[in-house]
C-alpha positions in Angstrom: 116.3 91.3 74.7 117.4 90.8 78.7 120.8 92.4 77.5 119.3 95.1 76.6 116.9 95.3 79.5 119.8 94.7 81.7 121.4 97.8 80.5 118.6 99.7 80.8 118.3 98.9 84.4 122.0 99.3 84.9 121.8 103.2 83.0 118.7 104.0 84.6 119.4 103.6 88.2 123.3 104.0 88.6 122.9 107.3 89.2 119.8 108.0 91.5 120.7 108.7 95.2 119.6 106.0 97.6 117.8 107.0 100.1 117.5 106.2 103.5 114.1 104.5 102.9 116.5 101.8 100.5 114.8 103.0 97.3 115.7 105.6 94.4 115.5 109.1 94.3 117.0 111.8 91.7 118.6 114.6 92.7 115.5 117.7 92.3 114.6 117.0 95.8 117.2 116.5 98.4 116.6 113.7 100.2 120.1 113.1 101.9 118.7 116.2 104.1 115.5 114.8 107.5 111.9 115.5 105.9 108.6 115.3 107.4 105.5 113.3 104.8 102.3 113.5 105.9 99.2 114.5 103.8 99.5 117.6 101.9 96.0 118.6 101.4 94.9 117.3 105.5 92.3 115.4 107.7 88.6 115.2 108.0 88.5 115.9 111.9 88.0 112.2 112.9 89.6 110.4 109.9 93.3 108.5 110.6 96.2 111.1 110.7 99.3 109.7 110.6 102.9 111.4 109.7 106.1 110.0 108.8 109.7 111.3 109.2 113.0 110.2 107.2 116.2 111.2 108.6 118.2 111.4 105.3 122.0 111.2 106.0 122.0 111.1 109.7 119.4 108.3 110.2 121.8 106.4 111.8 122.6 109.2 114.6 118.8 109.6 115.1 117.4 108.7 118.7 114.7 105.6 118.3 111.6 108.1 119.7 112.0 111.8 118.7 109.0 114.4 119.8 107.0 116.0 117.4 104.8 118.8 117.6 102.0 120.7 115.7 101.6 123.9 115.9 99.1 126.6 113.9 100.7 127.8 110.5 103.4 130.4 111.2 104.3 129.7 113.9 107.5 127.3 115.3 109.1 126.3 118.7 112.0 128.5 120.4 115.3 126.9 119.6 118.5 127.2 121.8 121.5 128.4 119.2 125.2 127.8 120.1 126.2 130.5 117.6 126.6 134.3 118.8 123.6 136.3 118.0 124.6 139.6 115.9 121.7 141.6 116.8 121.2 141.3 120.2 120.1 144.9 120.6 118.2 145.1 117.7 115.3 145.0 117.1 113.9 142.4 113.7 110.9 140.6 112.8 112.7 137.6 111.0 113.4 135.0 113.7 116.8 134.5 114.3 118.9 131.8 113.5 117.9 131.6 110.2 117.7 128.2 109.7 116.1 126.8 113.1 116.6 123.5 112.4 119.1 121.0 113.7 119.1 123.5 116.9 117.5 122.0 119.9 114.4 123.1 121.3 114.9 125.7 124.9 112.7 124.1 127.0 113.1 126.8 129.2 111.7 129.6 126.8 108.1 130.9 126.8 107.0 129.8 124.1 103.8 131.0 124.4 104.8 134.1 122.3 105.9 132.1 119.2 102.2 130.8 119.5 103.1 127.2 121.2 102.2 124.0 120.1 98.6 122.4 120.5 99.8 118.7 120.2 102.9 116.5 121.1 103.4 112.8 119.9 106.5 110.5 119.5 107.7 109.2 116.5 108.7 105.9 116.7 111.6 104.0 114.9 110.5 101.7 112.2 113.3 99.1 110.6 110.8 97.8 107.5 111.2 96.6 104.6 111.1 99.6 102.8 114.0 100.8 105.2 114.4 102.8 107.9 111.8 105.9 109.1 109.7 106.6 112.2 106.3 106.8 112.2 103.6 108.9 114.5 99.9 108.3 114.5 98.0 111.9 115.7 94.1 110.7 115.0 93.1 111.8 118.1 94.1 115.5 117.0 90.8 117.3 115.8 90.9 120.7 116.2 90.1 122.4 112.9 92.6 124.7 111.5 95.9 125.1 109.5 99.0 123.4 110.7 102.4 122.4 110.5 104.7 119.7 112.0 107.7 120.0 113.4 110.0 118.2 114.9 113.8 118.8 115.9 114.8 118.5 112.5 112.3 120.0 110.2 109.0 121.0 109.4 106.1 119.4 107.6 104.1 121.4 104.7 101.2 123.2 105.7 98.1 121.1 105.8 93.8 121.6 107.1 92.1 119.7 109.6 88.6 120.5 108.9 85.4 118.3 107.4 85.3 120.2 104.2 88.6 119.1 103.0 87.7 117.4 100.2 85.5 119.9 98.6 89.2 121.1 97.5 89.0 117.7 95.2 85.5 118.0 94.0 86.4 121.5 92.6 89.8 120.5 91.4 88.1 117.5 89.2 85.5 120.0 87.7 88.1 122.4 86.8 90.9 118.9 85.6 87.1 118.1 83.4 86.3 121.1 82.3 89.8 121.6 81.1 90.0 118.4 79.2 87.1 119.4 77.2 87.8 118.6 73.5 86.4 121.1 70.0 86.0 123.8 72.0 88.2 127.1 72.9 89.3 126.9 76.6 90.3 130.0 77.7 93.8 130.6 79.1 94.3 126.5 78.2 94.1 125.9 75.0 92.7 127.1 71.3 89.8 125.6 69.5 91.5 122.1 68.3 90.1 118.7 66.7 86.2 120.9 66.2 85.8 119.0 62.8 85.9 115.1 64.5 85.7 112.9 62.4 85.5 110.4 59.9 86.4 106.5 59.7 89.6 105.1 58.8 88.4 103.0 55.9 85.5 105.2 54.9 86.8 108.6 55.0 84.1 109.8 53.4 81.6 108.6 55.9 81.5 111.7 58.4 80.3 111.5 61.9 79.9 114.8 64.1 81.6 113.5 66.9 83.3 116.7 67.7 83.5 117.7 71.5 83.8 115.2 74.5 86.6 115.4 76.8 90.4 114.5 75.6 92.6 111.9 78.0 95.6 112.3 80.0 96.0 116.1 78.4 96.7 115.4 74.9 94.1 114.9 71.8 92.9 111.2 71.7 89.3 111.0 73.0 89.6 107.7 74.2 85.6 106.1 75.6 87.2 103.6 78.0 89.0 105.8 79.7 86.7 108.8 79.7 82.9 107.2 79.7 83.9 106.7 83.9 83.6 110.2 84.4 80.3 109.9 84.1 79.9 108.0 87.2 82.5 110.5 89.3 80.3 113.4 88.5 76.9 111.5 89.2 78.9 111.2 92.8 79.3 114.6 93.1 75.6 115.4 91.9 74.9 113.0 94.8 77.1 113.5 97.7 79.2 116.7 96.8 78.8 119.8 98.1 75.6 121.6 96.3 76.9 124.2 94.9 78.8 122.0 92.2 76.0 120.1 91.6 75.0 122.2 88.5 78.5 122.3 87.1 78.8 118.4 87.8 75.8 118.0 85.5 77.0 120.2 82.9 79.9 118.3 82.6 77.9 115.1 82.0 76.1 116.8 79.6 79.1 117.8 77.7 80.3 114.4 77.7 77.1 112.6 77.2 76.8 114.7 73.9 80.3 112.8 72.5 79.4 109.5 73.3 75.7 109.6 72.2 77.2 109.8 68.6 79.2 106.9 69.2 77.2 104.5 68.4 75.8 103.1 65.1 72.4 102.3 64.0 73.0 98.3 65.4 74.3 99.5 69.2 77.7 99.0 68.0 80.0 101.9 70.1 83.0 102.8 68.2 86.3 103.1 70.5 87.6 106.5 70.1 88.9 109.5 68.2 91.9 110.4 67.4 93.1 107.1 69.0 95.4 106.3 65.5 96.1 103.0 64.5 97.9 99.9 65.7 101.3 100.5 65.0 101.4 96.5 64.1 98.3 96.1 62.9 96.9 93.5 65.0 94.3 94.7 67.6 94.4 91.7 70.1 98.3 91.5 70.1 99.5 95.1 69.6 96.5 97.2 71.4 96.3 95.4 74.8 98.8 96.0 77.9 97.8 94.2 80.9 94.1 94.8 79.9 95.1 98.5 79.1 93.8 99.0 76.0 95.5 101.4 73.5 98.2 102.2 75.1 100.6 101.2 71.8 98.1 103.1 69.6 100.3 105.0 66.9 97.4 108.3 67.5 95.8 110.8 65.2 96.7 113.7 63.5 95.7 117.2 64.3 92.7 118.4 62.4 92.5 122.1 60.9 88.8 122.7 62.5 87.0 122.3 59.4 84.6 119.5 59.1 84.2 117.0 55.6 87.2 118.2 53.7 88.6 115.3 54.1 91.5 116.9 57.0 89.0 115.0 59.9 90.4 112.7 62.8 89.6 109.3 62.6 87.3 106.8 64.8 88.8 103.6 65.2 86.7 101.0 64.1 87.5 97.7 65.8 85.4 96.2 68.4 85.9 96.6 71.8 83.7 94.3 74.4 85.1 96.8 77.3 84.0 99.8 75.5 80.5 98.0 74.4 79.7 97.5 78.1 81.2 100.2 79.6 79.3 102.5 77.5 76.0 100.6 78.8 76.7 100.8 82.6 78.0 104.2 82.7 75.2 106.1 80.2 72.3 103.8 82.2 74.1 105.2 85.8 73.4 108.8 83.4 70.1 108.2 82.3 69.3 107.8 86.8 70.6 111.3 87.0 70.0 113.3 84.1 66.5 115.0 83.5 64.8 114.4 80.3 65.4 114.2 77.7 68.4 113.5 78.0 67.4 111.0 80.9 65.4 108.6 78.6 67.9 109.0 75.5 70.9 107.5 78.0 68.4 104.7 78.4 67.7 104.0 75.2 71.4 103.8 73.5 72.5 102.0 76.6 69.4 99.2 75.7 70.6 99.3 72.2 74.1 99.1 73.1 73.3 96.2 75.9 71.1 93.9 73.1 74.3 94.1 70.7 77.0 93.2 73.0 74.9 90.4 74.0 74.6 89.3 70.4 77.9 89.8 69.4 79.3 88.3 72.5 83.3 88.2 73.3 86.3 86.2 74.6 85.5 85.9 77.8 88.9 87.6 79.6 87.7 88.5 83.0 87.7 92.3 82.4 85.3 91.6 79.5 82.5 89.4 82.2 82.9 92.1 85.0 82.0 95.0 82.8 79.2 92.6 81.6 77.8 92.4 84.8 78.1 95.9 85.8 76.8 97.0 82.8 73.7 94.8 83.5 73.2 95.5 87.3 73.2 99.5 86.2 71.0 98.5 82.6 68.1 96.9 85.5 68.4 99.6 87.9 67.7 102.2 85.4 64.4 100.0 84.1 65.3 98.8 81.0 62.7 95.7 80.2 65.8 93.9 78.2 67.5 92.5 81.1 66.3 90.1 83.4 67.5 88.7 86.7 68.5 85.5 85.8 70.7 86.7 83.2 72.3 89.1 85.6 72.5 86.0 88.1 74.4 83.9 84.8 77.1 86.5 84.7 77.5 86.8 88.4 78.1 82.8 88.4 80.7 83.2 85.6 82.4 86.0 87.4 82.5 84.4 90.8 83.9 81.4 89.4 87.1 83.7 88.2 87.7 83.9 92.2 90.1 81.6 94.0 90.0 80.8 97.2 92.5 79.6 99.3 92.9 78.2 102.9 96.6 79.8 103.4 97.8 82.6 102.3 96.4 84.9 100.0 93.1 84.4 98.9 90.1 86.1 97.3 91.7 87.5 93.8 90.4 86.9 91.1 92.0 84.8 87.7 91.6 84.7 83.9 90.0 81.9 82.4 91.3 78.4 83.0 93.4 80.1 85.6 96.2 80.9 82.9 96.8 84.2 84.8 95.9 86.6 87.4 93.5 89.3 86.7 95.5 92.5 86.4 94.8 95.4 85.1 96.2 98.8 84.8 93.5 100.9 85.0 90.9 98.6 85.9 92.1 96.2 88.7 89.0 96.5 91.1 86.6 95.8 88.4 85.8 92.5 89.4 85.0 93.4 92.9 83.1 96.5 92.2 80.7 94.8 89.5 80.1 92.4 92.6 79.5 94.8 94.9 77.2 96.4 92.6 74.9 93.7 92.2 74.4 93.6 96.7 74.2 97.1 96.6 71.0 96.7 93.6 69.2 93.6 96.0 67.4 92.7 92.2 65.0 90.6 93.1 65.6 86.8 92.5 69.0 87.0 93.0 69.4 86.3 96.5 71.4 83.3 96.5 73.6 84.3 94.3 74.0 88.0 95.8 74.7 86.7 98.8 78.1 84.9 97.4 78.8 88.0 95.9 78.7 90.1 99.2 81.2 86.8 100.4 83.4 87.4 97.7 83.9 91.3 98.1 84.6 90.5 101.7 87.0 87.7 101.1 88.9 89.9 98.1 89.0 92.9 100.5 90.3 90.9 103.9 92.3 88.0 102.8 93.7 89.9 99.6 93.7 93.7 99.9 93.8 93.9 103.2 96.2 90.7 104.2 98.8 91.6 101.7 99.2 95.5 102.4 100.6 94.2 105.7 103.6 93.0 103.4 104.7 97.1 103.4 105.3 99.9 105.9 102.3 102.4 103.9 100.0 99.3 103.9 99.3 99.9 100.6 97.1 97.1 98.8 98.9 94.7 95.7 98.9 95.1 92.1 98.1 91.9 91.5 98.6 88.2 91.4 101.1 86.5 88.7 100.7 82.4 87.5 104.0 82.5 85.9 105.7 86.0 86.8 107.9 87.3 83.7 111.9 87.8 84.2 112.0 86.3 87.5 115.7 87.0 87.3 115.5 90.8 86.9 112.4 91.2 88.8 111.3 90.3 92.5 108.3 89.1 93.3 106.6 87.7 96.6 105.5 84.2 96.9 102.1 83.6 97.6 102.4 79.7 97.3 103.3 77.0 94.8 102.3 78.8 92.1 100.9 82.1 92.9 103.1 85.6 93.0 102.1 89.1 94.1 104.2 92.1 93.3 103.2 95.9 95.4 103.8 97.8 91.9 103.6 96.6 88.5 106.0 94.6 86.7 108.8 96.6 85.3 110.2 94.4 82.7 108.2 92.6 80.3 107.5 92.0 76.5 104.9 94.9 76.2 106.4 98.5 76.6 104.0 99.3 79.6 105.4 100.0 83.2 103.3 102.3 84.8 102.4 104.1 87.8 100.1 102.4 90.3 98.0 105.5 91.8 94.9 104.9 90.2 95.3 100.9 91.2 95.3 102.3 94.6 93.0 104.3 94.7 90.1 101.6 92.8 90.8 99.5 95.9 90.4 102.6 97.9 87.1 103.0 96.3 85.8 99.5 97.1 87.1 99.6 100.7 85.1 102.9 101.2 82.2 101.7 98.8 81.9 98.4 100.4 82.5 99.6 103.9 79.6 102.4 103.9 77.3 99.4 102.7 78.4 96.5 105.1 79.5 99.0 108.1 83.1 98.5 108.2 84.9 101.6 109.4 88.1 99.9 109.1 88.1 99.7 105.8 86.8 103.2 105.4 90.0 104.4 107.0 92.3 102.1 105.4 91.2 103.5 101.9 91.4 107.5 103.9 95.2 106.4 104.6 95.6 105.2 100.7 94.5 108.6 100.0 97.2 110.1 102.1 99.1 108.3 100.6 98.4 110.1 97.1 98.4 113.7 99.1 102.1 113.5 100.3 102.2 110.7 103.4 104.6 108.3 101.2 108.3 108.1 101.4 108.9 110.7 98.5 107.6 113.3 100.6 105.6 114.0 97.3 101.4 115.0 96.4 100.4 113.3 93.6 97.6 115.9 92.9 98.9 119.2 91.2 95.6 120.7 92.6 96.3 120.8 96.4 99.6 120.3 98.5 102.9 121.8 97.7 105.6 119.2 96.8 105.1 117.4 93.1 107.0 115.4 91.2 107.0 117.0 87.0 103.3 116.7 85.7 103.6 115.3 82.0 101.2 115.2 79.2 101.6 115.1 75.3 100.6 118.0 74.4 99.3 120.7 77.2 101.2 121.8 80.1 98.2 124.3 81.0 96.2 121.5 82.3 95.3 122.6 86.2 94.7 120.5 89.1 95.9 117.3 87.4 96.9 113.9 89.4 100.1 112.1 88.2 99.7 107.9 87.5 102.0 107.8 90.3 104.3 105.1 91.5 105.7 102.1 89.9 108.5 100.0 91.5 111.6 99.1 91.4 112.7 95.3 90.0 112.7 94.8 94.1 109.6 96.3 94.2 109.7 99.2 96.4 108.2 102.5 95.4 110.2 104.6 92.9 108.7 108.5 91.4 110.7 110.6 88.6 111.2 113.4 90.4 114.0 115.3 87.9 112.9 117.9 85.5 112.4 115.0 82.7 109.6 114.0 81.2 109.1 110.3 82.2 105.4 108.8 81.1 105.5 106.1 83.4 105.4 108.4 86.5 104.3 111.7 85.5 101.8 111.8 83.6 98.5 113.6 84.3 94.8 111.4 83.8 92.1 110.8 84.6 92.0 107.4 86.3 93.0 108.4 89.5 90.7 111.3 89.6 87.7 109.3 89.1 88.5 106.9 91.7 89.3 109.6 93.9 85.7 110.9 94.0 84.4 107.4 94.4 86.1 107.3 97.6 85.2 110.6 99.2 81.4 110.6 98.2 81.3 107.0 100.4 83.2 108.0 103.4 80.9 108.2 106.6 
């Protein structure tokens, strides 16, 4: 097995260019030539602006401080050029030289007539970890508009300066939803597919209309933990986005809320999904989790042929899922808060139903499992349900709080699986913990005081002396992946030492027994959403701009150069799904690292799943974050 693994690494990377950040890059973009990163899509007019510039093959030739300037769209600074001019008498519109660049600036031209620059910094030399850049903070640069950056040696991608910037996200996630919508012709994106949903694996002639709800990550599997979050992203935009998608974020819940209402059986049992396939070994526990990423190793489901009870249907996986069970209870009782009847009092009552059966059936107590409990409960008492009580509520928050460890050095604050056999990780969930904390201050459920107030303790502890403490360990300040007890293939892997017996790696693993290395956008962005989340509630600007700068991060300010968001910004790497190229204004998983653990993209016109793909984790989170920035 590490033969082969070694291989891999050794065929995999002996060909990408290195960079003068020290990390890997293949050859699409040319990164042995200066660029500029900053956000693609732009600023709020008082959020953190920051820009970044790489120097490629002449790094070493570059001066520590080099000026930088902004200037409106269009326009660019007079250049002095060695090189005769041909059309001295003539008279042209293109400006001449061609290429501008690598030309020095005439400080003795009036540049007022190529428009002139409204701002000048100095970016300053950084020798980091992640190698060698320089760095230029411009917050204090609020005038709205549409800019550029340029320096002596190239120009930045247009981005906005204004306070409606992230309206461009709310709209791109409507369209990403809308898009995603499953049984139902999509004009210009795809034919009517998967309309006759479905029927059980061992009971095929037990039909259940479960056709429509949204597909996952652009192909056909309709999977409920991945999609039942949604429900919360567009409640935030019926509550703090901009009014005129209000109507369209409710339809969308609707649309959704019309799928997972059927899932569910006459007990409160929710099925998984559809179209999800089976486990390729057979075994649920072993073969369907990936650090708790569930059904990621599923085989998948057939195409349908549209026509329901012929025995042609999709099937809906059977097994029970704790995470699914109490998912589906916090996010339709967050629904049934927003929805008008009757669909506001039908949330209610299959999240009740689902709530009493999860309780009965009980589970195996992973972390994941106890801090979807508890959020499942804070949202099942908010929305009125008489089934839940606050000293049940308070039980969970114990059990969960106990997960946390503490320390007095280093690192503390994370959270750990039971008997502390490992750290809580998890692909698409890693915040959970925190966030189901948070929840419960945010409720202030009467009778729970004590035991709130230790929860408001632990978010702060997880966000300063974790999140926080450990993005200082990187040049982008970008928050950890999370904590290892006993790290796997220490020898082909780095990762930092927390203390005796405590690791922390940036990006995920990439080797390990389970075929799941993975971008990390949607882990940084969950921690975004708690900074921004928590910091609205406890008044803690600095950690509202710490998650703003993670979300540059995702729009283009990250050593790629690259917008994770096919929506907004102009530089990608390859969106990838299964099935649908079509899919619009998609956001990519992102990142994973290196076995050193610095930041590495697919950025060659392959079709890598571990980088590219399009889903909608990120996007979710990504809402979360805008609708509780001040």
């Amino acid at each position: 097995m590490r033969i082969i693994k070694k291989f891999y690494l050794f065929t995999a990377f002996s060909f990408f260019l290195v960079l003068g950040i020290e990390s890997y890059a293949q050859p699409l973009y040319d990164y042995s030539k200066p660029f500029i990163a900053t956000s693609q899509l732009g600023f709020r007019i008082d959020s953190p602006k920051e820009v970044s510039f790489y120097g490629g093959e002449i790094t070493d030739k570059l001066p520590n401080e080099i000026p930088f300037y902004i200037t409106k769209v269009g326009y660019r600074l007079p250049r002095k050029n060695k090189d005769p001019k041909p059309w001295t008498d003539v008279k042209h519109v293109f400006r001449w030289p061609f290429n501008e660049t690598l030309y020095p600036y005439d400080e003795n031209a009036d540049n007022t007539k190529f428009g002139g620059y409204l701002y000048k910094g100095i970016l300053k030399k950084m020798e980091t970890n992640w190698g060698t850049f320089w760095r230029a903070d411009f917050s204090d640069f609020n005038i709205p508009g549409d800019y550029q950056i340029e320096n002596e040696y190239g120009f930045s991608v247009p981005f906005m300066v204004n306070n409606s910037v992230y309206e461009r996200l709310e709209r791109g996630y409507l369209e990403f939803m809308y898009c995603q919508r499953s049984g139902t012709e999509i004009p210009g994106i795809r034919p009517v597919e998967n309309a006759d949903d479905g029927s059980f694996f061992n009971d095929t002639a037990h039909y259940l209309p479960v056709a429509g709800g949204w597909n996952d990550a652009g192909d056909w599997r309709k999977w409920l933990f991945l999609t039942l979050p949604n429900l919360d992203a567009l409640g935030q935009i019926v509550e703090f986005g901009h009014p005129d998608f209000k109507k369209q974020a409710i339809e969308e819940m609707l649309w959704g809320n019309n799928y997972f209402m059927q899932m569910i059986n006459d007990e409160g049992r929710v099925w998984a999904d559809v179209g999800g396939g089976k486990n390729r070994a057979g075994n649920m526990d072993e073969d369907w989790w990936n650090e708790n990423h569930p059904g990621v190793t599923a085989a998948g489901d057939q195409n349908s042929d549209n026509i329901p009870m012929n025995g042609i249907e999709r099937h809906i996986r059977e097994e029970y899922n704790p995470l699914i069970q109490f998912q589906f209870v916090r996010h339709l009782a967050l629904a049934s808060t927003i929805l008008d009847h009757p669909h506001k009092s039908n949330c209610l009552v299959v999240a009740d139903k689902a709530w009493q059966y999860g309780e009965k059936t009980g589970h195996d107590m992973r972390t994941l499992f106890v801090a979807q409990q508890l959020a499942a409960a804070v949202e099942l008492y908010k929305a009125g349900s008489p089934n839940i009580k606050p000293i049940r509520i308070a039980e969970i928050a114990e059990l969960l709080l106990s997960r946390q460890e503490i320390k007095n050095k280093g690192l503390s604050g994370y959270f750990l699986e039971a008997d502390k056999k490992d750290g809580y990780r998890s692909i698409a969930f890693n915040t959970e913990p925190a966030i189901a904390l948070l929840m419960l201050v945010e409720a202030e459920i009467p009778g729970t005081e004590e035991i709130t107030k230790r929860a408001k303790n632990a978010v702060v502890t997880y966000v300063e002396d974790f999140l926080l403490e450990d993005a200082q360990s990187n040049p982008y300040n970008i928050p950890p992946y999370g904590i290892y007890v006993n790290p796997p293939y220490q020898k082909e892997q780095k990762f930092r030492k927390v203390n005796a017996d405590r690791y922390v790696r940036t990006f995920i693993h990439v080797f390990s027994e389970k075929p799941m290395p993975h971008g990390c956008n949607q882990v940084f962005l969950e921690h975004a959403y708690l900074m921004a989340r928590a910091g609205k509630l406890f008044g803690k600007k600095d950690w509202q701009n710490s998650a703003e700068k993670i979300l540059n991060w995702t729009m283009g300010h990250n050593p790629y150069g690259l917008c994770l968001f096919t929506g907004v910004g102009f530089k990608h790497p390859v969106p990838a799904n299964f099935l649908n190229y079509y899919i619009p204004s998609s956001p990519l998983v992102g990142f994973l690292g290196t076995p050193d653990d610095l930041p590495y993209i697919e950025t060659q016109n392959l079709v890598e799943w571990s980088t590219q793909e399009i889903w909608d984790v990120p996007y979710y989170f990504t809402i979360g974050i805008i609708s509780y920035l001040d």
